[in-house]
C-alpha positions as CSV (number, residue, x, y, z in Angstrom):
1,X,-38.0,24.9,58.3
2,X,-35.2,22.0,58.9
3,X,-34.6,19.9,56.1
4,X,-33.9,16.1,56.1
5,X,-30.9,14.4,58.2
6,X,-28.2,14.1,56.2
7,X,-27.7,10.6,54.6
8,X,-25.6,7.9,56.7
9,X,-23.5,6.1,54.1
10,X,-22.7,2.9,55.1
11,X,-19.3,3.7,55.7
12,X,-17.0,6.8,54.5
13,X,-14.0,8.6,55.8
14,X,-13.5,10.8,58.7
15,X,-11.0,14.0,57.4
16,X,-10.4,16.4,60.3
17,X,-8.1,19.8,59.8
18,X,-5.0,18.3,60.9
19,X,-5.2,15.8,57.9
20,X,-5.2,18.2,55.3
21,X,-2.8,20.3,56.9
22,X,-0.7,17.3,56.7
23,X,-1.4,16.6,53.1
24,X,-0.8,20.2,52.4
25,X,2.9,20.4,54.0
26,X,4.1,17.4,52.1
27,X,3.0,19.0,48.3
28,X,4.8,22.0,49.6
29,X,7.8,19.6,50.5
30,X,10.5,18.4,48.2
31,X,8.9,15.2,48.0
32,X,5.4,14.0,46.3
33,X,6.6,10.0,45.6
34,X,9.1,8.3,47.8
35,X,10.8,10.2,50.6
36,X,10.4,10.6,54.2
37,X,7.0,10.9,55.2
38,X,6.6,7.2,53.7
39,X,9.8,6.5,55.4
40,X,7.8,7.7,59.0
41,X,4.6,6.0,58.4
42,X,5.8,2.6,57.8
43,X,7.8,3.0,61.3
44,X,4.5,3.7,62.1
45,X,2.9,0.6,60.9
46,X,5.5,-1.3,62.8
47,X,4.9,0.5,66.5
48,X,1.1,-0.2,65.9
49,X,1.5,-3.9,64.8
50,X,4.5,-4.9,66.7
51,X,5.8,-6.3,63.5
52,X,9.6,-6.0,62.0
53,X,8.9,-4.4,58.7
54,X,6.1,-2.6,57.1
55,X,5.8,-1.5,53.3
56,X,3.3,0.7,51.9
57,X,1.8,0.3,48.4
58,X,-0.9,1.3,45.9
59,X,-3.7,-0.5,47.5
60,X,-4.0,-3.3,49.4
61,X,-5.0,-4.9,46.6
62,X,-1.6,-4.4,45.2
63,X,-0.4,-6.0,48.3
64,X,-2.1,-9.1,48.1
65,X,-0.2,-9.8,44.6
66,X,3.0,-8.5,46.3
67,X,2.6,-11.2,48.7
68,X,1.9,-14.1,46.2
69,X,4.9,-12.6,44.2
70,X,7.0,-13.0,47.1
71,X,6.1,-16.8,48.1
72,X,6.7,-17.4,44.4
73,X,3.1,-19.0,43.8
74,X,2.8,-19.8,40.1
75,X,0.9,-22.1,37.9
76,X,0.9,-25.7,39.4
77,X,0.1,-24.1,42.7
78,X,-3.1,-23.9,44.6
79,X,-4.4,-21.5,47.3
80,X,-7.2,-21.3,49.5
81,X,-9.5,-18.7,50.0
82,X,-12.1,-18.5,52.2
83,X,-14.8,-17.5,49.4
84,X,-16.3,-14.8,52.0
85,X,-14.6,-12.1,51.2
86,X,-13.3,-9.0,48.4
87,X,-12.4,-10.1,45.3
88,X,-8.8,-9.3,45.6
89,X,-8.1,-12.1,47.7
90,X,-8.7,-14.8,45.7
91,X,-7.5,-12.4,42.5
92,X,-4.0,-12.1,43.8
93,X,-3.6,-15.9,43.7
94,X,-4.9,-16.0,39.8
95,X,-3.0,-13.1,39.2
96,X,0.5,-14.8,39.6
97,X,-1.0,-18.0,37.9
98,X,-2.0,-20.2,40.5
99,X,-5.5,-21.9,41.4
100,X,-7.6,-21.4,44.3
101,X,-9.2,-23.4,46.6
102,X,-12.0,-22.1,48.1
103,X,-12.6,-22.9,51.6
104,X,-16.4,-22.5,53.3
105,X,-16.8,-20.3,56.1
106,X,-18.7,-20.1,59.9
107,X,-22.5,-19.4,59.3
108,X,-22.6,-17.0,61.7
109,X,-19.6,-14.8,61.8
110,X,-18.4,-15.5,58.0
111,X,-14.6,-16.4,59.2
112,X,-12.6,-19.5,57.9
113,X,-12.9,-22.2,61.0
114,X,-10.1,-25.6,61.4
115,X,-13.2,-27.7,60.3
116,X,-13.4,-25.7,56.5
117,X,-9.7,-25.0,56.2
118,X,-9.6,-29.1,56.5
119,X,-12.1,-29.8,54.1
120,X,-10.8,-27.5,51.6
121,X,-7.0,-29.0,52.2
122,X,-8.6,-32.1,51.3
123,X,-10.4,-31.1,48.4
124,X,-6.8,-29.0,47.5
125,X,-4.5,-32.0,48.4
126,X,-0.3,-31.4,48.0
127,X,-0.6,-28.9,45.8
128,X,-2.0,-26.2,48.2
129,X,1.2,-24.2,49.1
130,X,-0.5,-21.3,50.9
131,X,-3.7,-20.2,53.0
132,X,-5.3,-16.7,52.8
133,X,-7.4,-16.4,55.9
134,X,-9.6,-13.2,56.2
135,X,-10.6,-11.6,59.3
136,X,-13.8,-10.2,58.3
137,X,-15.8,-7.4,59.8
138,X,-13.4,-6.5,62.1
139,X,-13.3,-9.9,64.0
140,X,-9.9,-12.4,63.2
141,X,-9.7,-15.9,62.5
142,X,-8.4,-18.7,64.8
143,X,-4.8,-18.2,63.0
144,X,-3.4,-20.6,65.9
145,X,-6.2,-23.5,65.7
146,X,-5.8,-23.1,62.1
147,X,-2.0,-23.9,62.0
148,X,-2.6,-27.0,64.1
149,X,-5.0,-28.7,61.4
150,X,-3.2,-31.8,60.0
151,X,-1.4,-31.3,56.6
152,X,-0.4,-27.1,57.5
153,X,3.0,-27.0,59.2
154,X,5.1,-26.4,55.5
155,X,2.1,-23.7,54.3
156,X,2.7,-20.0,54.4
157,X,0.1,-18.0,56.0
158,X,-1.1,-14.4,54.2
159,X,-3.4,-13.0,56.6
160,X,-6.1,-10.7,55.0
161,X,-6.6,-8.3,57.4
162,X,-7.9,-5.3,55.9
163,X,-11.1,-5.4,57.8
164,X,-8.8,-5.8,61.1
165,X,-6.6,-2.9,61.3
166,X,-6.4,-1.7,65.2
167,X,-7.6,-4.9,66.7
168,X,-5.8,-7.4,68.7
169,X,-6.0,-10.9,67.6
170,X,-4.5,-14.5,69.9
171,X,-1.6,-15.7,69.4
172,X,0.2,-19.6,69.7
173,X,2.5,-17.9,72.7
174,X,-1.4,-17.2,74.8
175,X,-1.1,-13.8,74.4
176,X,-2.9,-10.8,72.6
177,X,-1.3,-9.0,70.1
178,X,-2.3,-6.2,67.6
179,X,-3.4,-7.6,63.7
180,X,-0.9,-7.2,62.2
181,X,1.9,-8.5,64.6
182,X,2.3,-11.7,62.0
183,X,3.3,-13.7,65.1
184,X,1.7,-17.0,63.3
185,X,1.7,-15.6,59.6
186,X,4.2,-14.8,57.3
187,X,2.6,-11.8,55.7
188,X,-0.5,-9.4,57.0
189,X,-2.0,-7.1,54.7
190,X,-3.8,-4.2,55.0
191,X,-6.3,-1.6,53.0
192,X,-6.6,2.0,53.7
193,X,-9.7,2.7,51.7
194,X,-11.8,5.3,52.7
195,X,-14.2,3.2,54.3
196,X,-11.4,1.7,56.6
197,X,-10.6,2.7,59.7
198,X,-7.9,4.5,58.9
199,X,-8.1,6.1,55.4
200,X,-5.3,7.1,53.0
201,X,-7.8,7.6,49.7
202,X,-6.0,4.6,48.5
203,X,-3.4,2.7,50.0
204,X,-2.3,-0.3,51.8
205,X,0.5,-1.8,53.2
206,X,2.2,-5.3,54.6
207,X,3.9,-6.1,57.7
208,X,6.1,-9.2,57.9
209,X,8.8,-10.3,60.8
210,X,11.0,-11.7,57.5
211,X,14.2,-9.6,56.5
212,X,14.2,-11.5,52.9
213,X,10.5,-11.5,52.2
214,X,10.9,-7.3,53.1
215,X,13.3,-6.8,50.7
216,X,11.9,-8.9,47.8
217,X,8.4,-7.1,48.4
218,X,10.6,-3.8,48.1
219,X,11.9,-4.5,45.0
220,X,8.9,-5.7,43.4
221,X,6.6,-2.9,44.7
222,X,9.3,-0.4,42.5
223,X,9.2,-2.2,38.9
224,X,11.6,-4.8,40.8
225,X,14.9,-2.1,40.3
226,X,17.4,-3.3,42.1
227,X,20.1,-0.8,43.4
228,X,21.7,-2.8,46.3
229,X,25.8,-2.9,44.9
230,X,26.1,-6.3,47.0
231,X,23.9,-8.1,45.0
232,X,24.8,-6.6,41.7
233,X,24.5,-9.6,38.6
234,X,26.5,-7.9,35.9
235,X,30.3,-6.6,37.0
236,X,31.3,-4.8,34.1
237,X,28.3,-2.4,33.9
238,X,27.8,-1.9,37.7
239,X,31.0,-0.8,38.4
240,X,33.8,1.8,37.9
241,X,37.3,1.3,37.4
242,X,37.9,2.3,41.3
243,X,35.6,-0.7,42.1
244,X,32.5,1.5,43.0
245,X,29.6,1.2,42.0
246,X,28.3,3.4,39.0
247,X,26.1,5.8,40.9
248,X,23.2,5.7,38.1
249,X,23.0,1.7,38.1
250,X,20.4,-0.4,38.9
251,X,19.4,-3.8,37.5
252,X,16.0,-5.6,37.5
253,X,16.6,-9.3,38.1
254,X,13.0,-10.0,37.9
255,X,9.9,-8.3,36.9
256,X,8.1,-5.8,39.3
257,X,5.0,-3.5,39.2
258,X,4.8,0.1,40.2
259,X,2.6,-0.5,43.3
260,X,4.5,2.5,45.6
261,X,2.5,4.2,47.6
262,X,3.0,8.2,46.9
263,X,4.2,10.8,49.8
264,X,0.6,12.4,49.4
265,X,-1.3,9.5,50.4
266,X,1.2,8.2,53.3
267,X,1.1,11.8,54.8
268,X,-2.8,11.4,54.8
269,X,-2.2,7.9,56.3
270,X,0.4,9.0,59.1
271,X,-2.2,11.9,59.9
272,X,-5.0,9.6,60.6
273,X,-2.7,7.2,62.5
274,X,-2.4,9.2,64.9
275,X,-6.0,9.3,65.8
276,X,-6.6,5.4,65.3
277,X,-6.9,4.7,68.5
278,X,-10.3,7.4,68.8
279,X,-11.1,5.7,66.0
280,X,-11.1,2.3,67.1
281,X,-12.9,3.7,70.3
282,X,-15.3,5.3,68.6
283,X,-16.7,2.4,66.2
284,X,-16.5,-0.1,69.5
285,X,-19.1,2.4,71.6
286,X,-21.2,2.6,68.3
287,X,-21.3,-1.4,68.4
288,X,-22.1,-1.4,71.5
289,X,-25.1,0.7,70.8
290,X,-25.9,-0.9,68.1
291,X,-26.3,-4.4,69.9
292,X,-28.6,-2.5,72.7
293,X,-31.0,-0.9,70.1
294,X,-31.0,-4.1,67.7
295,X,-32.5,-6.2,70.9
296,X,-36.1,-5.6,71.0
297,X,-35.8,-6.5,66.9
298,X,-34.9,-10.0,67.9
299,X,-35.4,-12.9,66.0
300,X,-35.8,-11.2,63.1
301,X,-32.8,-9.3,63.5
302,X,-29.7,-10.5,65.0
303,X,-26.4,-8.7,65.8
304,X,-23.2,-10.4,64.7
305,X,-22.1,-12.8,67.3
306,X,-18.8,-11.6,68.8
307,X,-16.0,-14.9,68.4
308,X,-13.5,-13.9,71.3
309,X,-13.2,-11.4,74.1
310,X,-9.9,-9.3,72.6
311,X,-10.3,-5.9,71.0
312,X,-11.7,-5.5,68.1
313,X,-11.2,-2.6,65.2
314,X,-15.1,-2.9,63.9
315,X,-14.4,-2.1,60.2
316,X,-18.4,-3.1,59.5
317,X,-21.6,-3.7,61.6
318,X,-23.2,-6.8,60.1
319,X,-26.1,-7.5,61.3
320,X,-28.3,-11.3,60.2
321,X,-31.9,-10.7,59.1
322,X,-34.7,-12.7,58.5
323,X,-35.8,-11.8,55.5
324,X,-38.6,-14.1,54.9
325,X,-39.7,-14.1,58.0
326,X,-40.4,-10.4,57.8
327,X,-42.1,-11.3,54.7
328,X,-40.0,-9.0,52.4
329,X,-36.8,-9.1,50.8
330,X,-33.2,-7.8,51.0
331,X,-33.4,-5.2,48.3
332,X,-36.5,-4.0,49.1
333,X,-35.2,-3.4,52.7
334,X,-31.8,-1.5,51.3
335,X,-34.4,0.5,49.1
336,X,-37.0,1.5,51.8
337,X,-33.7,2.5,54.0
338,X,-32.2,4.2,50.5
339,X,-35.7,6.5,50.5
340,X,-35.3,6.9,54.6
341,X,-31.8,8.6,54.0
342,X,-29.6,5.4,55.2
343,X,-27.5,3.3,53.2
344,X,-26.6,-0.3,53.8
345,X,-24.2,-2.4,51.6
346,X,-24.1,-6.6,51.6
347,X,-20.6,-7.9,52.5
348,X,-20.1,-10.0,49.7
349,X,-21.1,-12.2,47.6
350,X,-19.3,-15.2,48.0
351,X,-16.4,-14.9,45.6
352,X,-16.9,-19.0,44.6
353,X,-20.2,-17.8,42.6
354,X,-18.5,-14.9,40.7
355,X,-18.9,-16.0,36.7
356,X,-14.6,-16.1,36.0
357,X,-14.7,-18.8,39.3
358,X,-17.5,-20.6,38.0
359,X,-15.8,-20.7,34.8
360,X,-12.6,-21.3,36.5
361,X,-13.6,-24.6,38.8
362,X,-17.0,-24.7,38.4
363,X,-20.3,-25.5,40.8
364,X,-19.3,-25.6,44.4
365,X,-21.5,-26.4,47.4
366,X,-20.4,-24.2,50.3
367,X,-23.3,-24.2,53.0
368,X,-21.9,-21.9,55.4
369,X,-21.1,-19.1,53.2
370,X,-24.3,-19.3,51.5
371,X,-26.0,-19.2,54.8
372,X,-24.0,-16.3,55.6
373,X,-24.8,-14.6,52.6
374,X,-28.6,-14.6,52.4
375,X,-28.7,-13.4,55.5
376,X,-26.4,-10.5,56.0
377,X,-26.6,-6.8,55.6
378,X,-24.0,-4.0,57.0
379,X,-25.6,-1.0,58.6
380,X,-23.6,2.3,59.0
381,X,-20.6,2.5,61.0
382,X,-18.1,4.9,60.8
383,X,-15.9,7.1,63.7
384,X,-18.4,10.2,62.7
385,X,-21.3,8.9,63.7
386,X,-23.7,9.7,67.0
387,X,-25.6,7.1,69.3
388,X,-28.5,9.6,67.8
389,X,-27.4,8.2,64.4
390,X,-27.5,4.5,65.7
391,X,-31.1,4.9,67.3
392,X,-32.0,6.5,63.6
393,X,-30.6,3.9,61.5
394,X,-32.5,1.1,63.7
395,X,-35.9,2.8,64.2
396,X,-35.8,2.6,60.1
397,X,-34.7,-0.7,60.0
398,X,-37.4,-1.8,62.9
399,X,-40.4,0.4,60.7
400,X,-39.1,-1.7,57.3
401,X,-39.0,-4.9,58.9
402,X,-42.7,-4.4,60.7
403,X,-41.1,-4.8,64.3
């Protein structure tokens, strides 16, 4: 007698034999921390993104607060945050001592749009010295009509795009280029969680196009050791009688974090690199399946509306429900999907209602996000999955909904 499917997380990992093969040759290598395999999947990072530098770290957490470290955001400073989004986002800001802003988002495709990046610079006036857009679900922000709202031009740009990885996103030159290409930002960031596209267990990583901001991220990422003889503070210790440098001496100028990335996680990452692009593939067919299946359920269910034409890397599928209208509620959908073997997750509560926010700035009236947010639950997606999983998952979600 067959037992029950299996139960369809809403997201997870996909670890073929070539990816622990990989993982295995690197603990048998020389090198666990540091070393070439990170060396080879940052080179990585830049082929795929098109940008000049990559650095891997902890998480991409981590490399949110590498990137306010390196705009040196500090108390006095504001930055905004769209508020639909992780946590980490708006944390990295508070986490170097600056205030947030946060900025409302589209009610239907929960991205930060010119008209809420304006209201928020108003509400954040000349203190504002950075914007964090997030391209959420998979799908990227406007970054060019963004840069041309009033007020902008002397603002760094820290795109969020852990949800992004292996999409292509428009440019100001008119032309496509991967996420991650930073051809309007100064920083992109990543996440290689599990659920991600591309999985490392944890890990992230930043691209940039700037030499200095590389460097400075470099140093701070490795408890902010400094071993570069050129720019050396203190003579008489760094160097020999011959004029050389001391070969044990290193110098911290300014105070870093451990956030490296270790050889065992980037040898995991470069693994599944090279099958992102199946990836990628794979989540945009299930979409597309997805959409078709989620028709008849209209209005009561309602795919995520698609903002441009270019490629996307689907991190989530989203879709909008009406809850009331069905006459039920979000948890008691999630439940009754929980008991039919499927799990869902809500991507997120807007970070603006978190207590420490509310604490921080207090009430704020954001109608888009809220919309967004009462509204929105993520079905399973990941590269694993079968259009027989997809016609599961929505016959469930049809028999909960009474449709």
């Amino acid at each position: 007698m067959s037992g029950s499917p299996p139960f369809l997380p809403y997201g997870k990992q996909v670890i073929g034999d070539d990816d622990v093969a990989a993982v295995a040759e690197t603990l048998r290598s020389d090198f666990l921390t540091t070393g070439p395999v990170i060396e080879a999947f940052e080179r990585r990072l830049c082929e795929i993104t098109g940008a000049k530098h990559a650095l891997a770290v902890a998480n991409g957490t981590a490399a949110l607060h590498l990137a306010a470290l390196a705009l040196d955001l500090g108390p006095g400073d504001l930055a905004i945050v769209p508020t639909m989004t992780f946590l980490a986002t708006a944390n990295a800001a508070r986490y170097v001592g600056a205030d947030v802003v946060f900025a409302d988002v589209d009610p239907r495709t929960g991205l930060i749009t010119p008209d809420t990046l304006a209201e928020a610079l108003e509400r954040g006036g000349k203190r504002v010295r950075a914007v964090f857009p997030v391209h959420i679900n998979g799908q990227t922000t406007d970054l060019p009509a963004l840069k041309q709202v009033p007020g902008t031009a002397d603002l760094a740009f820290v795109e969020d795009s852990c949800h992004a990885f292996g999409g292509f996103q428009g440019t100001s030159s008119n032309t496509p280029a991967p996420v991650g290409c930073c051809h309007d930002s100064t920083m992109s960031i990543f996440s290689f969680h599990p659920v991600k596209i591309a999985a490392m267990g944890e890990g992230g990583a930043i691209t940039t196009n700037d030499p200095d901001i590389h460097a400075r991220i470099a140093r701070f990422r490795n408890i902010g050791m400094e071993r570069n003889p050129d720019v050396f503070e203190i003579s008489d210790q760094a160097f020999a009688q011959d004029g050389g440098a001391n070969p044990w001496y290193y110098e911290m100028p300014e105070l870093g974090f451990n956030y490296r990335a270790s050889a065992i996680h980037c040898a995991l990452g470069l693994s599944q690199l090279s099958k992102l692009d199946r990836f990628v593939a794979a989540r945009a067919r299930l979409m597309a399946e997805y959409r078709a299946r989620l028709a008849p359920l209209s209005p009561l269910v309602e795919p995520l509306p698609v903002n441009s034409n270019l490629e996307v890397g689907w991190h989530l599928c989203v879709v909008h429900i009406d809850f009331t209208g069905a006459g039920t509620d979000r948890a008691t959908v999630m439940n009754r999907l929980v008991e039919a073997g499927i799990g869902t997750q809500v991507h997120y509560l807007p970070v603006h209602r978190q207590p420490y926010y509310r604490r921080c700035y207090g009430e704020i009236s954001l109608p888009g996000a809220d919309a967004y947010y009462d509204s929105v639950l993520s079905l399973p997606l990941h590269a694993a999955m079968t259009d027989g999983d997809v016609q599961r998952v929505v016959a469930a979600l049809g028999e909960v909904l009474g449709c």
